[in-house]
N, C-alpha and C positions, 0 to 999 in steps of 0.2 A: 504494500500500500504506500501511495507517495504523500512528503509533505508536501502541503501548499503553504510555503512560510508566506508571512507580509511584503508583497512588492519593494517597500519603501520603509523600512526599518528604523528607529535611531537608539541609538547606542543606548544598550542596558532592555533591549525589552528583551520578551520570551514571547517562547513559542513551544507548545497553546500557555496563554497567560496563564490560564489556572493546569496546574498537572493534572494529568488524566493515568488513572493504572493503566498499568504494560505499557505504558505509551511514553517513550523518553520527550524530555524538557527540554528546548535549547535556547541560547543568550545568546542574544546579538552585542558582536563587541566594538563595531564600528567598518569592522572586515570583512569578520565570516561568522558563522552559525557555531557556535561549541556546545556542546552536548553540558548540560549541569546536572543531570539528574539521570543517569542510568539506567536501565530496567538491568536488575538481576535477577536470580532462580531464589525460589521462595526459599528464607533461612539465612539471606542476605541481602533482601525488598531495602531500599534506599526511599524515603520517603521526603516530599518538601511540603510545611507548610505552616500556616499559625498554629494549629491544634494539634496534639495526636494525633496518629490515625485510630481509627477503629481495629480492635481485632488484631493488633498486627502479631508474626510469627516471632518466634523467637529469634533473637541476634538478628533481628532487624532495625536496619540504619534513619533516625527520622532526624533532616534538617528543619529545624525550629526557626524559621525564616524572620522573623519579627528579632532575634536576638544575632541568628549567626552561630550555634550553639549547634555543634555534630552531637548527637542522645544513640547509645546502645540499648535496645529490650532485652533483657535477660529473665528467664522464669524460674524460680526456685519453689521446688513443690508446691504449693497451692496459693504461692506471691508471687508478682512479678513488678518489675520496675525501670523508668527509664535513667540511667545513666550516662551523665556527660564524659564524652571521650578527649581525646587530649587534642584531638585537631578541630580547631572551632578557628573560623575566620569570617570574612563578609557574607551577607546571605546571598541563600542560591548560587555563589561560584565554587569550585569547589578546588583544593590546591595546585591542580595542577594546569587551569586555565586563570588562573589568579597575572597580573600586567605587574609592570614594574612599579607602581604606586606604594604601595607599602614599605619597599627599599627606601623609594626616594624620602617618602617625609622621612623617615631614619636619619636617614644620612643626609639630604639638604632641607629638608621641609620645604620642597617646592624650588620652582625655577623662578617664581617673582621676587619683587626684592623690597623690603619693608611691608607686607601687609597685612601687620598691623598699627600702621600709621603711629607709631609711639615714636621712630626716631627724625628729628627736624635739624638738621645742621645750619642750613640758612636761615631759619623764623623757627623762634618757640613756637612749641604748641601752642596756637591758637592768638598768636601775638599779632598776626594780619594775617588780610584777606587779598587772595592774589584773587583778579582780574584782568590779565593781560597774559596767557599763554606761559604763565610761571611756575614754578613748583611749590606747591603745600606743604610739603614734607619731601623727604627724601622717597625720588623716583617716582611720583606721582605728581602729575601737571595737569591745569586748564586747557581743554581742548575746546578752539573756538573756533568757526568759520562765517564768514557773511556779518550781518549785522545782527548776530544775537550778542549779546554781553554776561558775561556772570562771573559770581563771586565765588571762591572756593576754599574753605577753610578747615584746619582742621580741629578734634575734639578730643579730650580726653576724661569726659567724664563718665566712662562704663556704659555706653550706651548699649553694648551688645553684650553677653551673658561670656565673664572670665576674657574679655579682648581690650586693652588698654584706650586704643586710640579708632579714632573716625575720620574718616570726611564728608562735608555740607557740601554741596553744589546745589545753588538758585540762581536765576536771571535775578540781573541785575534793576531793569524793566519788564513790565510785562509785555510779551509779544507773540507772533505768530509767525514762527519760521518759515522764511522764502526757501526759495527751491536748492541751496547748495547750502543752507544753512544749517550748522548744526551745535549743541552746545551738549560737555559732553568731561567724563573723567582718563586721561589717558596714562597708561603704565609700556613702558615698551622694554622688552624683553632683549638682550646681550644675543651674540648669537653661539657663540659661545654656550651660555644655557639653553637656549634652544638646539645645539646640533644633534644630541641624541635624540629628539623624533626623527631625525632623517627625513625633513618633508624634502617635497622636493623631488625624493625618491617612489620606487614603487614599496619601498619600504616603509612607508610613513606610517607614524604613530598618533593613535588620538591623543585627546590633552583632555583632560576635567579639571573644572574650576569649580572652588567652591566660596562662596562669603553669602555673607550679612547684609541685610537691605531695611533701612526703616524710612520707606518712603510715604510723604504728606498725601500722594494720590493715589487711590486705588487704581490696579488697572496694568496695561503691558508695557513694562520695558525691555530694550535692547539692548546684548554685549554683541560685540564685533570683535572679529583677529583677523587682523590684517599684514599683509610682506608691507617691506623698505619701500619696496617699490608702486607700492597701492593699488595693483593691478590683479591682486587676489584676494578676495574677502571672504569670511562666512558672519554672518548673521545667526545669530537666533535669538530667543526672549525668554524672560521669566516674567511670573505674577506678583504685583504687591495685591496678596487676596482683601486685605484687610488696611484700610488708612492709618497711617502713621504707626503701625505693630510691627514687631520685631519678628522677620522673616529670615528663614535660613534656605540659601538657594544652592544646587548642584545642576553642572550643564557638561555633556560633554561632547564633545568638537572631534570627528573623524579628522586623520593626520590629511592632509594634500600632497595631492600625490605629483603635483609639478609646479608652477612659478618657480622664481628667484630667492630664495630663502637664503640669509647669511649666515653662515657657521662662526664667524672669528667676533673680532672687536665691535662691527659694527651693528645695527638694528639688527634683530633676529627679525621680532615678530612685535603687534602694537594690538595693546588689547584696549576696547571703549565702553566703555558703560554711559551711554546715554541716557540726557535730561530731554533734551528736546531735537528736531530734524525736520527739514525740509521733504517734499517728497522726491525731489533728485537725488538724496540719499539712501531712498528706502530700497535695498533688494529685490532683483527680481527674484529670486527663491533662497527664502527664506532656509535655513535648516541643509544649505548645500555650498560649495565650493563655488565663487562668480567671477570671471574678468573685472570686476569693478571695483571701485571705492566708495563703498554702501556702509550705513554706521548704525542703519537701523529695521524694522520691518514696518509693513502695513498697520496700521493699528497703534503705534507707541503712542502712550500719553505726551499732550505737550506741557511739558511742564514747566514752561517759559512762560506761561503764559498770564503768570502772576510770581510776585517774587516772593511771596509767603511756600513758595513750592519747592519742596526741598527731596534733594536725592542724596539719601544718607546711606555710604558704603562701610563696611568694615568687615576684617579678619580675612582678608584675600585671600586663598592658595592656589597657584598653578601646578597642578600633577601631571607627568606621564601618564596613560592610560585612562583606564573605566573607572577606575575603584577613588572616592572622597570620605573623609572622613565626614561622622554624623555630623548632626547640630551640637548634642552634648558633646562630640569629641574636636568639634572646631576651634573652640582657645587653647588645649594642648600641642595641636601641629605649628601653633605662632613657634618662631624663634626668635630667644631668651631675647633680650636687650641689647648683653652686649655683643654677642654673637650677632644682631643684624646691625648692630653700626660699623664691626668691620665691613660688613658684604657692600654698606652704603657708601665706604669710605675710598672702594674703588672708582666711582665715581662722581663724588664732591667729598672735600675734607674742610677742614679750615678747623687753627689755633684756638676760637672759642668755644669754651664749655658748652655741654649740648643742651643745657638750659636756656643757653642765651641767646639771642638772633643776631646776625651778621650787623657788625656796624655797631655795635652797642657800645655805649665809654666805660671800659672795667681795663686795670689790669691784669686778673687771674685768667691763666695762658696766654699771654705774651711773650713775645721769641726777647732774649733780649742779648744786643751784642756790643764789643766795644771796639773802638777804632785804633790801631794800632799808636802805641807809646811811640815809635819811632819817630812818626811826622802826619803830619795831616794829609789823607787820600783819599779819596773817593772810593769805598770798596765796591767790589767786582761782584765777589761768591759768598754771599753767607749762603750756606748750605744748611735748608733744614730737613731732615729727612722724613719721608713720607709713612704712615703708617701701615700702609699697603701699597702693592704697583698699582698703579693708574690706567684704567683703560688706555687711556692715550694720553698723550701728552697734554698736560692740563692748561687754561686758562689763568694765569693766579692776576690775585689783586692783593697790595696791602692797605689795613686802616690803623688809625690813630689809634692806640689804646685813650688818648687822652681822651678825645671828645668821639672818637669814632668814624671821623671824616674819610675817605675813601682816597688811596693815594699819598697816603702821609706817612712820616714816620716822627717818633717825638727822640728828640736829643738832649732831653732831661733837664732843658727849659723854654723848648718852645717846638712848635711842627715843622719838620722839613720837608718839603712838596718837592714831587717830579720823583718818587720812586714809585717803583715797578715789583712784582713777581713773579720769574719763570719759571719752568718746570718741564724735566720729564716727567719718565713712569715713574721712579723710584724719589726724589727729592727737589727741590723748589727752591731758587736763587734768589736773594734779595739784593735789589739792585737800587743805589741814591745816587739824586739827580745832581748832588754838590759835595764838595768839599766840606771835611768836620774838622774840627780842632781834635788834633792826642788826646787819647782815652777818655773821649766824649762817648757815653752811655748809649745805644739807642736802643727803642720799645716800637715794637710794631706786632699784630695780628696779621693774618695772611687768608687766603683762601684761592683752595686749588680746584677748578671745575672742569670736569672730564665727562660731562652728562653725553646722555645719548641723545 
C-alpha cells in the first residue's frame, strides 16, 4: 500500500499526524520523510503519544510525546508498570534522526550573537533611542527603508520569563507604508557562523529560530533570511495570538540550496523581524526560497501605523537544524554574560565599562600613557591590544575621558584635538595630532568598530 505524504510539507510535521497501529509515522525535516515511529513484532510495539496506550504487551516501547520521555511496560505477576528508560530526548524524533541542534546550543548556543540583548558596548541599556539605521545593542540595528521612521531601544526589565534584556521597535509617526517601504529589526549573521549549513550547496541545512515576542497588536508578523546579496529570500510568519502577552515562537527555514552565500569574514546571512512593509516587499511565496528582496508576507500587521505600536523581541536563538529548545527551556540556551561580550567584542570593542555609553566623561578605563623623558614628540604607536581579533580591521575613534568629546585626548590639563585611532585585527594605534612637552600624562578612551 502506498503513502500519499503532503504535497507541500514544512518542516517538523508528520505523517498521518495522528499515528495509526501497524502503520509507521514519518517527520518531515525540511529534506526528506524519516521514519519516527517504527512498526515492530508484538513484544517490542513502539508507541507515540499523550496517553498510554491501551492494552499494550509486554516490553512494549511508549513515546510520551507531550514530555519526550522513552517509558518501558514490564508485567510482574499480577502488576504491571510503565518505566522510564535512559534514552529520552525531543518528542517524536527518535536518536538517530535527531540534527545537529542539541551539539550546537552545547557548545555555541546558537550562531546569533547577543540574543539576549543584555550586552551594549556603544549605549547602556536603554540610555537612547537609535533612529537612524544604528545599533541598540551589540549586533542588532534599525532597519529602515523609504519614508517610515522608528525608534528602537533597548530593555532590561524581565520582560520575558529568566531572559535579561529586550528590544522596543515603534514608528516614530504614524503611517502607512508605500510600496518599498519597510521598518523592521535587523541581526546579520558572520559567514563564518553561517558556513556549516553549506547553503548554497545541495547540501544545505535548515536553520530554527527560536525567541520571544510581546507585541501591542494582535495579528501576523514577518521574519525574513536573507544573502549579502539580497537576491535570495524566504519569508515566513508567526502569531501574536493575544495583544500585548508574552509569546514564545519557533520557525524553521529549509537550508537553500543555491544563491551566493558567504562563508569567511563577510555577511553570511541577514535575519528581519518586521514592524511594518510596503507591499513591494511582500513575497511572492510565502514559506519558500525567492529571487527577491521580500521582508514580509501578505497579511503582516502595520504596525506603523500608530507609535503606541510596539514590537517587542527577546531571547533570540539561531540553530542548525529542526530541533529548539521549549518556552521553559528558552532562558537556559542565553549565553552567560560574559561569555557573549567576548563573541561581541569581535566586532565592536571600546575602553568603556559596559555600563556606560560611548562618549560618557569618566575616567574608569582609560588607556593612559606618557610621553617620553627624553624630549618632546609627537608619538606614532601607542599600542593597545585588543581583546579578541577583529573581524576586520576596525574603525577606531578616541574620546576625552575629561568631558567625552570625540577626537581628543586630555594631557592632564587641558584637551589635545587632531588625534586618531587605528587598528588591525589584533590591536589599535593611538595617534596625536601635536607635539607634548616630557612626560606629559595622556588619558584617552578608544573605540574599535568592525561591524558587519
Amino acid at each position: 500500500m502506498g503513502m500519499n505524504f503532503p504535497t507541500s510539507p514544512q518542516a517538523g510535521d508528520r505523517y498521518p499526524v495522528t499515528p495509526v497501529p501497524d502503520t509507521p509515522q514519518y517527520l518531515w525535516n525540511g529534506i526528506t520523510w524519516l521514519s519516527v515511529a517504527p512498526v515492530a513484532d508484538e513484544g517490542s510495539s513502539i508507541y507515540v503519544g499523550d496517553t498510554p496506550p491501551p492494552s499494550p504487551p509486554d516490553k512494549a516501547l511508549w513515546w510520551e510525546s507531550d514530555s519526550g520521555k522513552l517509558m518501558l511496560r514490564y508485567a510482574d505477576g499480577d502488576s504491571s508498570q510503565w518505566v522510564q528508560t535512559a534514552l529520552t530526548t525531543s518528542p517524536g524524533v527518535s536518536r538517530a534522526t535527531l540534527y545537529a541542534a542539541p551539539f550546537d546550543a552545547m557548545a555555541y548556543s546558537g550562531m546569533q550573537i547577543n540574543g539576549s540583548f543584555d550586552v551594549s558596548q556603544e549605549k547602556a541599556l536603554g540610555a537612547s533611542t537609535v533612529t537612524a539605521d544604528g545599533y541598540a545593542c551589540d549586533g542588532w540595528q534599525l532597519g529602515l527603508s523609504g519614508a517610515l521612521t522608528g525608534n528602537l531601544i533597548t530593555g532590561s526589565s524581565g520582560l520575558f520569563p529568566g531572559i535579561s534584556g529586550y528590544l522596543r521597535l515603534n514608528a516614530v509617526s504614524g503611517a502607512t507604508p508605500a510600496t518599498t517601504d519597510h521598518l523592521c529589526i535587523v541581526h546579520r549573521i558572520e559567514g563564518y557562523r553561517l558556513s556549516r549549513l553549506a547553503w548554497g550547496t545541495a547540501n544545505a541545512q535548515p536553520v530554527t529560530i527560536g525567541f520571544w515576542v510581546r507585541n501591542t497588536l494582535a495579528g501576523t508578523y514577518s521574519v525574513a533570511v536573507r544573502n549579502s546579496l539580497s537576491d535570495r529570500s524566504y519569508v515566513t510568519s508567526y502569531t501574536q495570538n493575544v495583544a500585548d502577552a508574552q509569546e514564545y515562537k519557533t520557525i524553521t527555514i529549509p537550508g537553500c540550496t543555491d544563491g551566493v552565500w558567504q562563508t569567511g569574514n563577510l555577511v553570511g546571512a541577514i535575519i528581519l523581524f518586521t514592524l511594518a512593509a510596503g507591499p513591494g516587499r511582500v513575497t511572492a511565496s510565502p514559506n519558500t526560497w525567492v529571487s527577491a528582496n521580500a521582508s514580509t508576507v501578505a497579511g503582516q500587521v502595520n504596525g506603523a501605523a500608530a507609535t503606541t505600536n510596539y514590537l517587542r523581541l527577546g531571547g533570540v536563538v539561531v540553530l542548525p537544524g529542526i530541533e529548539a529548545p521549549s518556552a521553559a527551556q528558552s532562558s537556559l540556551i542565553m549565553r552567560p554574560f560574559d561569555q557573549e561580550l567576548l563573541a561581541c567584542k569581535r566586532y565592536f570593542e571600546t575602553s568603556y565599562p559596559p555600563n556606560l555609553s560611548v562618549g560618557t566623561a569618566t575616567w574608569d578605563g582609560a588607556e593612559l600613557d606618557t610621553i617620553s623623558p627624553a624630549n618632546a614628540r609627537r608619538p606614532t604607536r601607542w599600542q593597545v591590544p585588543f581583546t579578541v581579533v577583529k573581524r576586520a580591521f576596525p574603525t577606531g575613534k578616541i574620546y576625552s575621558p575629561q568631558n567625552g568629546a570625540v577626537g581628543n585626548i586630555w594631557n592632564s590639563s587641558i584637551n589635545v584635538s587632531g588625534s586618531v585611532f587605528n587598528g588591525d585585527w589584533r590591536s589599535g594605534n593611538a595617534v596625536l595630532g601635536a607635539d607634548q612637552a616630557p612626560n606629559t600624562q595622556l588619558q584617552y578612551h578608544w573605540t574599535a568598530d568592525a561591524r558587519l
